[in-house]
C-alpha positions in Angstrom: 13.9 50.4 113.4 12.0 48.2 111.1 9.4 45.5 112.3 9.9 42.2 111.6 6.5 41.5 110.8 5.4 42.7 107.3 1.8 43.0 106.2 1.8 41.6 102.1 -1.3 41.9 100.9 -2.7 38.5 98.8 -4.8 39.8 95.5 -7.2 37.1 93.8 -8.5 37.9 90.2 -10.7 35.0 88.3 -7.5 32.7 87.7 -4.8 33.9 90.0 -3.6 34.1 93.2 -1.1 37.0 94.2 1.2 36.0 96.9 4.0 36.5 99.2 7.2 34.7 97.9 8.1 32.5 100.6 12.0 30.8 100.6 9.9 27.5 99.7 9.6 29.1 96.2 13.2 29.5 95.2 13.3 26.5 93.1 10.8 27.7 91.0 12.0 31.3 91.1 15.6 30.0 90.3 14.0 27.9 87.6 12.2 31.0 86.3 15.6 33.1 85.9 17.6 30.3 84.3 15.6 30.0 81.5 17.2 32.1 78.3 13.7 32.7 76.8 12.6 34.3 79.9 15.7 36.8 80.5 16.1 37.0 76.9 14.9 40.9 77.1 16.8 41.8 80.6 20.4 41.9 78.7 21.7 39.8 81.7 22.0 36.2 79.9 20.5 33.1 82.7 20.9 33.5 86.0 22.8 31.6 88.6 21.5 29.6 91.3 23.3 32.4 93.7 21.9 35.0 91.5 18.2 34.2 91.8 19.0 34.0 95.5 20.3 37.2 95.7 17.2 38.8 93.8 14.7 37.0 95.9 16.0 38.3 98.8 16.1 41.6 97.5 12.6 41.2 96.8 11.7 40.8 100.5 13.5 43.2 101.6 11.7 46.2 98.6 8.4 45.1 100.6 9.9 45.8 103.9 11.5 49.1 103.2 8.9 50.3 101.1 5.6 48.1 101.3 5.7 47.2 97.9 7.0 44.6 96.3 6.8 41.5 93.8 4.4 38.8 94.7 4.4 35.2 92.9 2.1 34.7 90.7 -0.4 31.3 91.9 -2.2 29.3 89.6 -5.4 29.4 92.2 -7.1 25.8 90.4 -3.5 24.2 90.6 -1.1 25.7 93.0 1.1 26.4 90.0 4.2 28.7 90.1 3.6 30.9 87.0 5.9 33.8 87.8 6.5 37.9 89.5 4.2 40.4 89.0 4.8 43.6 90.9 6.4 46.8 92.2 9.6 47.8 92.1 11.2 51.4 92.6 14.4 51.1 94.6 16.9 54.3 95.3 17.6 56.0 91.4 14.5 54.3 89.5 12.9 56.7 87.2 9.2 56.0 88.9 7.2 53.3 90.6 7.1 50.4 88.2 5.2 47.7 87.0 6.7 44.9 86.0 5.7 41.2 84.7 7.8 37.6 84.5 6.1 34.6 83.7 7.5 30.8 83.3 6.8 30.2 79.1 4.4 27.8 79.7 2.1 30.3 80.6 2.8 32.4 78.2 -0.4 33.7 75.8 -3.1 32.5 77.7 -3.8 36.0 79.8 -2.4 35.4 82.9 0.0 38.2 82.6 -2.7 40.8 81.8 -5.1 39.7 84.3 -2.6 39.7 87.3 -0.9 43.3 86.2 -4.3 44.3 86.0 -5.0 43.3 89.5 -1.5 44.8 90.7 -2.6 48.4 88.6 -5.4 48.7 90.3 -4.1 48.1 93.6 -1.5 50.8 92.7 -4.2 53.5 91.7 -6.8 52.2 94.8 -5.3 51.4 97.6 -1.3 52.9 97.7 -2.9 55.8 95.9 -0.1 56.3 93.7 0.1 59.0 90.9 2.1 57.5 88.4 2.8 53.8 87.2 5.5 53.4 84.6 6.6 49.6 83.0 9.8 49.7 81.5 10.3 47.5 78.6 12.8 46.7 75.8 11.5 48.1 72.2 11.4 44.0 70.9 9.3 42.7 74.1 6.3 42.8 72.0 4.4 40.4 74.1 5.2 42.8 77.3 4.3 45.8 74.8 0.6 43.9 74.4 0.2 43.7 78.2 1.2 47.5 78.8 -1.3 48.5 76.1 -3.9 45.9 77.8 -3.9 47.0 80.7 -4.4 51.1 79.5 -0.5 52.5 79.9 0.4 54.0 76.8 4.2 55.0 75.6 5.7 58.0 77.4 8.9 57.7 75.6 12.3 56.4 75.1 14.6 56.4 78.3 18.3 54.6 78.8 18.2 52.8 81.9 21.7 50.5 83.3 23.1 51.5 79.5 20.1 50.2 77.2 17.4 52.0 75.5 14.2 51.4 77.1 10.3 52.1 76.4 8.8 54.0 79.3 5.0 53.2 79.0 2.9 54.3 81.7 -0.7 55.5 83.5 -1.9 58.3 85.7 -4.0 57.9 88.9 -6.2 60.1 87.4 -6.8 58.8 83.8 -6.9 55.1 85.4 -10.0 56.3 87.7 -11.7 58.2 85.4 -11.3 55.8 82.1 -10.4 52.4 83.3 -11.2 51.3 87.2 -13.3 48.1 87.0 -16.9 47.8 88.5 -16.8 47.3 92.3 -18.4 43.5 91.8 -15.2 42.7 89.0 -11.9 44.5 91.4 -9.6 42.0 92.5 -10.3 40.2 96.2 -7.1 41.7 98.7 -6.3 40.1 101.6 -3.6 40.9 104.2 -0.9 38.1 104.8 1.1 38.7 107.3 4.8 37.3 106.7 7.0 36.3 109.5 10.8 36.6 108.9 
């Protein structure tokens, strides 16, 4: 039986707050999916209101079935909704992924490396998992730039839901030996814990 209480962990780096979504967010997260230069490399066109519903909730529920998840990205100086950044790896994924959205707004200024950062190293440090993999279409360059920041490197070509995708990725090992952050720079993690 699965608790109703779920402990979401809250990740702080210099600029950003990592969050639990909470149903207060979905006009920004409905906002974030409706806009064609965000979904422009998911193949799927804007989403619908009903759409971004859907995926929200499905976001929830990856943290309760698995304790991983997507958390919203927080401006921490303004309160500002910049995007997902996070963990997905539902039944038939090809590993325990990475993954990135942000509003264009925010685009080029960082905030995307910093919180993946922050989400890699909880991966490696905490959940203790082996591999990370971030899939990515070959003409995301921007998302290619934040892989390579971050220390994955390509592992190769795979097709995923009928499109050819890059499969870039990092080892537990390699990330601990080559690219874990002194104690005094880790991201700040505290525990939320979310009622449903």
């Amino acid at each position: 039986m699965l608790s109703h209480m779920v402990k979401i962990p809250t990740l702080e780096t210099q600029r950003l707050r990592l969050r639990p979504l909470h149903k207060e967010d979905f006009e920004d997260y409905a906002a974030l999916y409706a806009d064609p230069e965000v979904v422009r490399h998911l193949g799927t066109g804007p989403w619908d209101r009903g759409r971004a519903w859907r995926h929200m909730v499905f976001v929830q529920g990856h943290w309760d079935f698995t304790g991983t998840g997507m958390w919203v990205v927080e401006h921490k100086e303004t309160g500002a909704f910049l995007g997902m950044i996070g963990f997905a790896a539902p039944e038939g994924w090809p590993g325990f992924e990475l993954a990135w959205i942000l509003a264009p707004r925010w685009w080029g200024q960082g905030y995307a490396t910093e919180g993946a950062r922050a989400a890699l190293d909880h991966a490696f440090t905490v959940l203790e998992k082996d591999r990370v993999i971030s899939l990515i279409h070959p003409e995301n360059r921007a998302s290619i730039r934040v892989a390579e920041r971050i220390g994955e490197s390509l592992q190769g070509r795979i097709a995923h839901f009928g499109r050819e995708m890059l499969c870039y990725g990092l080892d537990r090992k390699t990330y601990l030996r080559e690219t874990v952050p002194e104690a005094d720079e880790r991201p700040a993690v505290r525990t939320a814990v979310w009622l449903i």
